[in-house]
N, C-alpha and C positions, 0 to 999 in steps of 0.2 A: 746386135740389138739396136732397134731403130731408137734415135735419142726422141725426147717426146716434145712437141710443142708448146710452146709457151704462149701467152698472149700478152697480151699490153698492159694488163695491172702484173702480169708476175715477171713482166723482166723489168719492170721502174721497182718493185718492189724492191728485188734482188740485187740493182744498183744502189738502193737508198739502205737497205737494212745490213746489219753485221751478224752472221750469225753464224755456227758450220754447218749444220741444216739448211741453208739458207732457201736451198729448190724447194723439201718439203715445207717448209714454214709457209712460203710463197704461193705455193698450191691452195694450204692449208687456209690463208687468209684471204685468199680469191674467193676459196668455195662460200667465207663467210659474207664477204663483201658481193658476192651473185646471190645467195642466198638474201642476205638485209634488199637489195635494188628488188628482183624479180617480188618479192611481198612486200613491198611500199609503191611498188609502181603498180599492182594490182588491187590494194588497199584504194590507192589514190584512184585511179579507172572507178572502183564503186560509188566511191567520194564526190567522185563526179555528178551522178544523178541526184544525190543531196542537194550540191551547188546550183546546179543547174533547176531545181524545184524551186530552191530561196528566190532565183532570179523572177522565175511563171510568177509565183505566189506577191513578190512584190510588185511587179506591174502590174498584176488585179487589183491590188491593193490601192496604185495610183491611182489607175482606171475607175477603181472607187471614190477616192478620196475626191476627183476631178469633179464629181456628179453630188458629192457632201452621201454617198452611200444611198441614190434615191431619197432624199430626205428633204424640209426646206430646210435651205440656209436663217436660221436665229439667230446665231455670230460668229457673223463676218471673220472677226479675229481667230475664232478656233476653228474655222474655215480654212485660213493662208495657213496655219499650224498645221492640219492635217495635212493638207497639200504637200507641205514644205516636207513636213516630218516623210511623207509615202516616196517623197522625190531620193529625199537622203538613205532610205530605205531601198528601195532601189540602186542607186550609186555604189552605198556600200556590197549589195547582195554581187552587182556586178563588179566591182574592187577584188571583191572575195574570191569570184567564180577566177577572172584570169590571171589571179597570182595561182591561185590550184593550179589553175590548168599551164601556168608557167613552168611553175616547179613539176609536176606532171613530165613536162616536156622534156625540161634540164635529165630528169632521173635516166628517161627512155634513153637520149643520147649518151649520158655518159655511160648508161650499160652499153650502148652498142658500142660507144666510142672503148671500153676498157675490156670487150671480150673478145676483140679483133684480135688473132693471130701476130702474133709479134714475127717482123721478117729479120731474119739471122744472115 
């Protein structure tokens, strides 16, 4: 009987945990831990186009505020306010989008990095 392959979350598993089951446990809690990655990194992919909408929608919004929305300027002061407010508006939307798309990244690698084949 051919012995079966392991990959690299079930033999650090198999070092770190105590068990006498220890292979199927190990199996067992890969299947969950690809299962939990494979549906948070395809959540996240959807997530994406959210992020990436916040970002379009707040530079219209600058693009707006830059022009007082077609409007005259009356005051000044709630002029730089808008401005300001649409700048940080932006900043944030894009703060937002590349921490997603960080953690995004981080998830992909550590799946590929933890379903690689473990060499024996």
């Amino acid at each position: 009987m051919e012995k079966k392959k392991i990959n690299v979350f079930e033999t650090s598993f198999i070092k770190t945990a105590k068990d006498e089951n220890i292979e199927e446990l190990a199996e067992k809690t890969w299947r969950n831990a690809e299962s939990a990655l494979k549906s948070n990194i395809s959540n996240l992919e959807g997530d994406s186009i959210d992020f990436e909408d916040s970002v379009e929608n707040a530079e219209a919004d600058l693009n707006a505020a830059r022009v007082n929305n077609g409007e005259a300027i009356l005051d000044r002061p709630l002029f730089i306010a808008n401005l300001v407010s649409s700048k940080n508006y932006l900043t944030n939307a894009q703060d937002a989008l590349k921490n997603h798309l960080a953690t995004l990244e981080f998830l992909k690698k550590e799946y590929a990095s933890l379903k690689k084949m473990a060499s024996k």
